[in-house]
C-alpha positions as a printed NumPy array, in Angstrom:
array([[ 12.592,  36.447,  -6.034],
       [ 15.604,  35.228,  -5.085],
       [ 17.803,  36.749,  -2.224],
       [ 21.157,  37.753,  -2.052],
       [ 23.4  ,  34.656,  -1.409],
       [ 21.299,  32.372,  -3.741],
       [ 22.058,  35.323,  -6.557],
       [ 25.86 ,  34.575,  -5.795],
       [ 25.137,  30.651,  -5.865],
       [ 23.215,  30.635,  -9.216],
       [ 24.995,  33.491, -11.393],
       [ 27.962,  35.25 ,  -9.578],
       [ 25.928,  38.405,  -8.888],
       [ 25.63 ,  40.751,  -6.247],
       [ 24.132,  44.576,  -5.552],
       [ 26.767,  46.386,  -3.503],
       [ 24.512,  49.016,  -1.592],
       [ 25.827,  49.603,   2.103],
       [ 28.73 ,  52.137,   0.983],
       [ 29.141,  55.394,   1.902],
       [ 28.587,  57.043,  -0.977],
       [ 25.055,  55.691,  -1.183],
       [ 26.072,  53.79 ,  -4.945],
       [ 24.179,  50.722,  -6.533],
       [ 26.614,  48.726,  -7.712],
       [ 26.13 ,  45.351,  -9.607],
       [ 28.723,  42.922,  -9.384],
       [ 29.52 ,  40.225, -11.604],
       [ 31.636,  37.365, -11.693],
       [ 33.052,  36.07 , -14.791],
       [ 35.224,  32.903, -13.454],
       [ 36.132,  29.793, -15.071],
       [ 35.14 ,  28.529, -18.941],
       [ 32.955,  31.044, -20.214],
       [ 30.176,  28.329, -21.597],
       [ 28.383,  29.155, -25.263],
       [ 26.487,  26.601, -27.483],
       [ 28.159,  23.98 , -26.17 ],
       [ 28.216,  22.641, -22.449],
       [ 31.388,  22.048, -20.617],
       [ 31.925,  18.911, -18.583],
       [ 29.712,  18.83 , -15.445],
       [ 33.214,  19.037, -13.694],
       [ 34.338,  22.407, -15.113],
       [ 34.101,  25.643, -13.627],
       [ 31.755,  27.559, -16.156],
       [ 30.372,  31.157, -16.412],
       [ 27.029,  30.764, -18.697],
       [ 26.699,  33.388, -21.138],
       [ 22.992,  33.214, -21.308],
       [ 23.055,  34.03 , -17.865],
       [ 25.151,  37.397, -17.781],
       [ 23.273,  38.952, -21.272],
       [ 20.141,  39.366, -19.036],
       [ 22.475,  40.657, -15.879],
       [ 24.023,  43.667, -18.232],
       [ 20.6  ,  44.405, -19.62 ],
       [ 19.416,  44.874, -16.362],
       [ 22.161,  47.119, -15.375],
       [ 22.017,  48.964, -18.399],
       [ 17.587,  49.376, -17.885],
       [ 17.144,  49.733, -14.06 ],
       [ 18.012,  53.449, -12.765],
       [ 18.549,  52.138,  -9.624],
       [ 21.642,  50.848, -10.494],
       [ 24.291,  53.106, -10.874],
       [ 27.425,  51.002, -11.893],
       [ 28.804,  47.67 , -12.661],
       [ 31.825,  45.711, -11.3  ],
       [ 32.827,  42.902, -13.41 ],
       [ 35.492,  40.059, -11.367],
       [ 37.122,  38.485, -14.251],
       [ 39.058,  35.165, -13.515],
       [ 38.297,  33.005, -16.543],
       [ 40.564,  30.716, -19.393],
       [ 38.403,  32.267, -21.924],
       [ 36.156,  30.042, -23.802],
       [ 33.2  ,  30.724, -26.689],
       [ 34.812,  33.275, -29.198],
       [ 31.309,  34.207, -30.455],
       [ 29.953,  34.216, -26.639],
       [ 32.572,  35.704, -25.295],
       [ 31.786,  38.631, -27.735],
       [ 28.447,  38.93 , -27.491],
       [ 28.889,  39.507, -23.646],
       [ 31.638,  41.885, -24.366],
       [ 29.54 ,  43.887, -26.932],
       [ 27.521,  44.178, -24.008],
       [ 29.91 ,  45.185, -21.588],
       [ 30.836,  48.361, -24.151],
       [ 27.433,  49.326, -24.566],
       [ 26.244,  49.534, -21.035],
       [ 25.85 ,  53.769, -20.535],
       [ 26.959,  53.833, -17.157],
       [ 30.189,  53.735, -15.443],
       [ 31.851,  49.834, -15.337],
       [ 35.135,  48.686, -14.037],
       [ 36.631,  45.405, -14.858],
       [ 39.329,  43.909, -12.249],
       [ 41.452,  40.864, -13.761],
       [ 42.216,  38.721, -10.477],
       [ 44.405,  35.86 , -11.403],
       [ 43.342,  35.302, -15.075],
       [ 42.011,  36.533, -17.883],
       [ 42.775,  34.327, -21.228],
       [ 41.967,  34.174, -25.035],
       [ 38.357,  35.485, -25.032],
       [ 38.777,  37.034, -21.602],
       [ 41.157,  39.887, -23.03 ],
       [ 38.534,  41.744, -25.188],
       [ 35.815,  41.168, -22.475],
       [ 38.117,  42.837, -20.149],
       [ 38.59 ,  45.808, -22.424],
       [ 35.663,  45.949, -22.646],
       [ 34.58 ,  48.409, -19.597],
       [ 35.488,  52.397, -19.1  ],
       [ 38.744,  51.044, -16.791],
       [ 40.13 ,  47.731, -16.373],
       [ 42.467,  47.312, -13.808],
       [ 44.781,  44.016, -13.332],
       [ 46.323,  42.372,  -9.88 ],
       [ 49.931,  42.388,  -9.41 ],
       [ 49.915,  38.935, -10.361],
       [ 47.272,  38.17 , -12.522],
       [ 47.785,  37.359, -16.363],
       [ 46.236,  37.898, -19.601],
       [ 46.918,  36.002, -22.475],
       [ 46.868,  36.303, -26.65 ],
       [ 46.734,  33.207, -28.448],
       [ 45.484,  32.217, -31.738],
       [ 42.12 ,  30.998, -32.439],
       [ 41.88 ,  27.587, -31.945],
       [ 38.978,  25.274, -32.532],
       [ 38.54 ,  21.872, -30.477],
       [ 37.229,  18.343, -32.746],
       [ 38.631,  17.684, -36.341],
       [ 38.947,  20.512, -38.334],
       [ 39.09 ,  20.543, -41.906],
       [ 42.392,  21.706, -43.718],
       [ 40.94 ,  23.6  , -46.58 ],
       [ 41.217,  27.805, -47.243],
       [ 37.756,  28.348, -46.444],
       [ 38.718,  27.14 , -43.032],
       [ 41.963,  29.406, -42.662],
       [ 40.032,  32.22 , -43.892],
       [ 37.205,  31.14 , -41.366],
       [ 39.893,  31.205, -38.419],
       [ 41.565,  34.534, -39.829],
       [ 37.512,  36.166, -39.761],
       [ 37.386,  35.143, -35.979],
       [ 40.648,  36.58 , -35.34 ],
       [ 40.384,  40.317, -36.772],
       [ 36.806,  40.308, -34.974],
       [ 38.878,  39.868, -31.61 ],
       [ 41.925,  42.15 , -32.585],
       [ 39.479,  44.948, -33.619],
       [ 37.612,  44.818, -30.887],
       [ 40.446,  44.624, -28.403],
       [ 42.083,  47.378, -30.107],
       [ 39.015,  50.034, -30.601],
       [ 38.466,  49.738, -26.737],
       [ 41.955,  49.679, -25.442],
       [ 45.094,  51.81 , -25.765],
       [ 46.825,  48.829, -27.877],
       [ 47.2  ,  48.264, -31.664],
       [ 45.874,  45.822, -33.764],
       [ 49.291,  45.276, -35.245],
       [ 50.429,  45.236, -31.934],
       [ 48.07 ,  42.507, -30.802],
       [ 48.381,  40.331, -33.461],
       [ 52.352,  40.351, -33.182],
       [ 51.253,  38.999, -29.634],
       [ 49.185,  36.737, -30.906],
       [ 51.362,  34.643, -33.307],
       [ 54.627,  34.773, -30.709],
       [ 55.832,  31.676, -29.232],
       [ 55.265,  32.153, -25.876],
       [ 56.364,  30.308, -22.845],
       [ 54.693,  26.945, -23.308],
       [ 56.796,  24.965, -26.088],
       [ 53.619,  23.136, -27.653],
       [ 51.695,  27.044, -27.882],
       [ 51.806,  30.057, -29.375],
       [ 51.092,  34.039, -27.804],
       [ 51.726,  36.117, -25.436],
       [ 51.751,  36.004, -21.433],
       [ 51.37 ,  39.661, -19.752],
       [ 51.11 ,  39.406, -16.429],
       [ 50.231,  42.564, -14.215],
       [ 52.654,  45.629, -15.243],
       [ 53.368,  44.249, -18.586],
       [ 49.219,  44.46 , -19.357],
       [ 49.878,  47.88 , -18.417],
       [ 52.474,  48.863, -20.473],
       [ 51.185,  47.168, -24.086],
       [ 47.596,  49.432, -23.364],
       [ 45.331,  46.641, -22.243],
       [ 44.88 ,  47.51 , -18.214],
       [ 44.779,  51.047, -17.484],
       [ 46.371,  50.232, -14.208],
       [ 47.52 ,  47.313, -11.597],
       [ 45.345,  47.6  ,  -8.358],
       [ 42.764,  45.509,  -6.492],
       [ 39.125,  45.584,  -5.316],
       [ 39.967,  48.764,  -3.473],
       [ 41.09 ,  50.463,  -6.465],
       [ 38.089,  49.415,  -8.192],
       [ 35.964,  50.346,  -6.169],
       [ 37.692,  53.536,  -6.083],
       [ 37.555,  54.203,  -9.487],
       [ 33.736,  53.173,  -9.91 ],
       [ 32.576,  55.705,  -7.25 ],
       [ 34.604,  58.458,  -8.746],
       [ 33.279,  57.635, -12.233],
       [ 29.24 ,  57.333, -10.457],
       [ 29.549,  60.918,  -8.798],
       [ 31.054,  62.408, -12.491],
       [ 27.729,  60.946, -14.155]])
């Protein structure tokens, strides 16, 4: 079995036990590319999705565990991944916060939504963007439709577990942002707030907050 720090070496995790209120807590890491079917250079910071599906079963099966924390700093990455782990996420029956510390992009958003309450740093961002695929991709309907399918998976997912609109979202989505070669949106702290995709901007405190509030309601 494999202790503590080697459980934050391998897969970002870590059971918060020594608090006062006498709470289990698993906390997760989501940071970097979040790696699917295929692997990222050796180079790039990646959170392995076949790595955190066991994690939230576990939460989700053990009674010893009370709650989950999920630290989300990631670029986004596998659209179908990314999904599966937030499917996940939503499913767990126990209380889970998510806390956005200096990114959460593309696949990120919905996998922040995700939990009960997500809560976003002062400075941290999220980002909407269109689908986009990496490698030649072929300019015929069936792939439009193909990138329009991935899309309304995303937007309806986003939207059924946050306080924004799919119409909403997708005008985000297809909105020149602030890079001139890109298209989206940028929200960064407040502004998550306001379009309904953080319930509120806080820290680890908050979270933490929140989570043991949400435990002792169970």
């Amino acid at each position: 079995m494999q202790n503590q720090g080697e459980s934050i070496i391998e897969f970002g995790q870590e059971f918060l036990k020594n608090n006062a209120a006498g709470d289990c807590i698993l906390f997760l890491t989501v940071i970097g590319e979040i790696e699917g079917y295929e692997l990222a250079n050796e180079r790039t910071k990646t959170t392995k999705y076949e790595h955190l599906l066991p994690l939230l079963a576990r939460a989700q099966d053990d009674e010893a565990v009370d709650g989950v924390l999920l630290l989300i700093n990631t670029v986004g990455g596998d659209c179908s991944c990314g999904l599966a782990v937030a499917e996940m996420v939503a499913s767990i029956q126990k209380p889970v916060v998510s806390l956005i510390i200096g990114d959460s992009h593309s696949i990120g958003v919905p996998l922040s939504v995700a939990s009960d309450h997500t809560i976003i740093a002062p400075t941290a961002t999220m980002l909407i963007h269109p689908v986009r695929l990496n490698g030649t991709v072929i300019g015929a309907p069936q792939t439009f439709e193909y990138f329009k399918l991935i899309q309304d998976r995303i937007l309806d997912f986003t939207a059924s577990h946050s306080r924004a609109k799919k119409k909403d979202l997708e005008e985000m989505m297809l909105r020149k942002g602030i890079m001139a070669k890109d298209l989206g949106t940028i929200l960064v702290g407040e502004d998550a707030v306001d379009v309904g995709l953080a319930d509120e901007v806080g820290g680890i405190s908050d979270a933490l907050r929140w989570l043991h509030s949400a435990i002792s309601r169970a």
